[in-house]
ZAMARGU-4260 file (C-alpha; in steps of 0.2 Angstrom, whole numbers, plus 5000, padded with zeros to 4 digits):
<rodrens>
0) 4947/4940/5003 | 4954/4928/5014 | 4969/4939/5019 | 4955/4951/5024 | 4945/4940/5034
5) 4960/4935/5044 | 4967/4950/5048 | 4948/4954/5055 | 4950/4939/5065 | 4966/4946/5071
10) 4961/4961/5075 | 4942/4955/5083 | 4953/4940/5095 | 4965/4953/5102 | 4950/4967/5104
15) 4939/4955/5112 | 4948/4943/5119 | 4964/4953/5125 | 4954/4971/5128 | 4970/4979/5117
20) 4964/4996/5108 | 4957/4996/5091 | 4971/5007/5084 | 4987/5001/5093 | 4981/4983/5083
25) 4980/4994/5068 | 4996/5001/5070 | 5002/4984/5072 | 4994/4976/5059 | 5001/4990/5046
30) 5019/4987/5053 | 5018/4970/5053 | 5012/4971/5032 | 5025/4980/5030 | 5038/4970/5035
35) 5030/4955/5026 | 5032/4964/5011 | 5049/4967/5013 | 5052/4949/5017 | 5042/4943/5003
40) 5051/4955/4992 | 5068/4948/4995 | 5061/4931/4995 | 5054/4932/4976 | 5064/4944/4968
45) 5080/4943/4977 | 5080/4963/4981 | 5076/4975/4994 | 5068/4990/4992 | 5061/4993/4976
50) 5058/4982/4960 | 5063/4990/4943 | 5061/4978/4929 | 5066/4988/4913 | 5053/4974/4903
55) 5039/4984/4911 | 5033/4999/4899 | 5026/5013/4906 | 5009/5020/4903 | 5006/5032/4889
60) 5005/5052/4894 | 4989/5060/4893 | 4987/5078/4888 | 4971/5084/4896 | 4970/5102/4887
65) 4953/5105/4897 | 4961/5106/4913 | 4975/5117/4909 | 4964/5132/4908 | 4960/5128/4929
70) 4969/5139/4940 | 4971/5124/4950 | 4977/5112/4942 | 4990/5122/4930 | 5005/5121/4941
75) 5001/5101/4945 | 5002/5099/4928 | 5018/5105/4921
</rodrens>
């Protein structure tokens, strides 16, 4: 929540106070996670671009049999 609150505070300071346009702050503000991310990714884990830890287990497959019979979704399925 605090991460939230500030990045309204960012985003309200350089509307109102800088008269800068809502989306271009956005914009900014989705680059600027991003390389955060990145950052913080190479600081914890000492890698960039993904994490794969094989320790992880994946979750369990669901068949969903109702769904198969829909037009729609057979092909997403297989």
């Amino acid at each position: 929540m605090l991460g939230g609150a500030m990045i309204a505070m960012i985003m309200a300071v350089s509307h109102i106070k800088y008269n800068s346009e809502i989306c271009a702050i956005g914009m900014g503000i989705n680059l600027l996670a991003i390389a955060l991310t990145k950052f913080m990714l190479q600081v914890f884990f000492h890698t960039s671009g993904s994490f794969s830890n094989p320790a992880i287990v994946a979750i369990p497959k669901i068949a969903l049999f109702f769904l198969e019979k829909c037009t729609v979704f057979k092909y997403a399925l297989k």
